[in-house]
VOPAGU-2260 file (C-alpha; in pm, 1 decimal, decimal comma):
REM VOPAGU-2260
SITE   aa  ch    i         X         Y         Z
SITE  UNK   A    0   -1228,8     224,4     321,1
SITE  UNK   A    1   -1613,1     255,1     420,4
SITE  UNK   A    2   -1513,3     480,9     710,5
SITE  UNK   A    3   -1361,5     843,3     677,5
SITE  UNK   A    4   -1199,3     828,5    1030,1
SITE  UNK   A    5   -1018,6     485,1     903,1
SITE  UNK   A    6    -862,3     707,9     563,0
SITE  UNK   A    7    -749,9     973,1     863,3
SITE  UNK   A    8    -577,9     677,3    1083,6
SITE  UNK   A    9    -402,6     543,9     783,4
SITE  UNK   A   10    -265,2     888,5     666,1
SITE  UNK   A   11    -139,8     987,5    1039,3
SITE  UNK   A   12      85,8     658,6    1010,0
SITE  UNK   A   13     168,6     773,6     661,4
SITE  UNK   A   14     359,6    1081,7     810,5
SITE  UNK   A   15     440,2     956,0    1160,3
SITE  UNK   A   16     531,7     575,6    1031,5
SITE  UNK   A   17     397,1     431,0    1430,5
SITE  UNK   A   18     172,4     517,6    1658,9
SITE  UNK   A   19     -24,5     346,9    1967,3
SITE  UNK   A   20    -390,3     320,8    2015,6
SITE  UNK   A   21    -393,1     644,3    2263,3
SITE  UNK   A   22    -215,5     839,0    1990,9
SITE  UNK   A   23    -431,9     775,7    1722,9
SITE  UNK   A   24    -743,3     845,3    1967,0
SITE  UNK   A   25    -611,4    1200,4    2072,5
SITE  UNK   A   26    -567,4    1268,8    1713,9
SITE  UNK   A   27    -910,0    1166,1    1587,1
SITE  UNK   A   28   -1100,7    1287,6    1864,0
SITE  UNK   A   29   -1203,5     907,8    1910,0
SITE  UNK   A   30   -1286,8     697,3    2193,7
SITE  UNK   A   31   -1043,8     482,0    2261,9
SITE  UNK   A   32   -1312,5     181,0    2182,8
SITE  UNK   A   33   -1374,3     349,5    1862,7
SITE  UNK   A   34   -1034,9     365,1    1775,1
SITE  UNK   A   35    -959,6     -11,9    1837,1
SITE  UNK   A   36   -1224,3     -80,9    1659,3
SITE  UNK   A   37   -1078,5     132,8    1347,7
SITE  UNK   A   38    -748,1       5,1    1405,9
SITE  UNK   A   39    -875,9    -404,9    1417,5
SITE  UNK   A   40   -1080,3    -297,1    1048,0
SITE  UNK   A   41    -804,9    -186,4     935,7
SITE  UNK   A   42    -558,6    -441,9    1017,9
SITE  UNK   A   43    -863,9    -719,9     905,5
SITE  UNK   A   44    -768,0    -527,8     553,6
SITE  UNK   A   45    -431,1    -573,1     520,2
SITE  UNK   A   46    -320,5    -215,5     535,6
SITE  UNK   A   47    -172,4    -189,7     891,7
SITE  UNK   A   48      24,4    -398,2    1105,7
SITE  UNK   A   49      80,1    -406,9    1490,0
SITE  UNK   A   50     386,8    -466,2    1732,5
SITE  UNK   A   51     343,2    -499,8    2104,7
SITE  UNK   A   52     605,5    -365,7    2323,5
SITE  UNK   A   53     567,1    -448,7    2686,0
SITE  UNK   A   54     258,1    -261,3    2749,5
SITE  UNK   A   55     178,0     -78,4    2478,3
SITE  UNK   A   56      65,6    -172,4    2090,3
SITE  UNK   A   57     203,2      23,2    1837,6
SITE  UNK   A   58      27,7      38,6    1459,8
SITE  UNK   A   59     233,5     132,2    1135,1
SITE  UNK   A   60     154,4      97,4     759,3
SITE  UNK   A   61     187,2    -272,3     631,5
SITE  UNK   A   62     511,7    -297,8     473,5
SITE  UNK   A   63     293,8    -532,1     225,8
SITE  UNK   A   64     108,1    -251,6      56,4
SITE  UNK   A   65     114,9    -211,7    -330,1
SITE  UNK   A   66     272,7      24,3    -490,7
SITE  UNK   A   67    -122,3      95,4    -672,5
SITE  UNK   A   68    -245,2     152,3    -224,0
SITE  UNK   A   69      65,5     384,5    -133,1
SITE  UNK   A   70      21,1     656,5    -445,5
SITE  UNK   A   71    -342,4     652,9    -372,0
SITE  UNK   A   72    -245,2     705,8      -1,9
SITE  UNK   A   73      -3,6     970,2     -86,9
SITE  UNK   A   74    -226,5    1127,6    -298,2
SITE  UNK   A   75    -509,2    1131,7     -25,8
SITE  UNK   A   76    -206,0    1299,9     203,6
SITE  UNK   A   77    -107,8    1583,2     -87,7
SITE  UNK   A   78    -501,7    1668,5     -89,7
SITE  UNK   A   79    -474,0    1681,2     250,9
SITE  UNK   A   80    -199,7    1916,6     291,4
């Protein structure tokens, strides 16, 4: 991940499993351009996945990930803590 904020996104859906576009924004302190942006890169990568409900888009970790990209992940959320 070239892009700290990107790291941050994908450990806030580590502990919270979903969240929409205006969550993630409030939590970075992001635009909410920014954070589509982020979220699209991310997605583009594999790691996250997206479900629309209705109105809203809601992002969680890809259910895809290897087991190598979730201990690094948790490890990056241990640090973290």
């Amino acid at each position: 991940m070239a892009n700290p904020k990107r790291m941050e996104i994908v450990l806030h859906l580590e502990k919270r499993r979903v969240l929409n576009v205006s969550e993630v924004s409030e939590k970075l302190d992001l635009s909410f351009k920014s954070t589509s942006k982020h979220l699209h890169k991310l997605e583009e990568a594999g790691l996250i996945g997206r479900k629309k409900r209705m109105n809203m888009v809601y992002y969680f970790l890809s259910a895809d990930l290897s087991k190598e990209v979730r201990d690094v992940i948790n490890l990056f959320a241990r640090i973290g803590e």
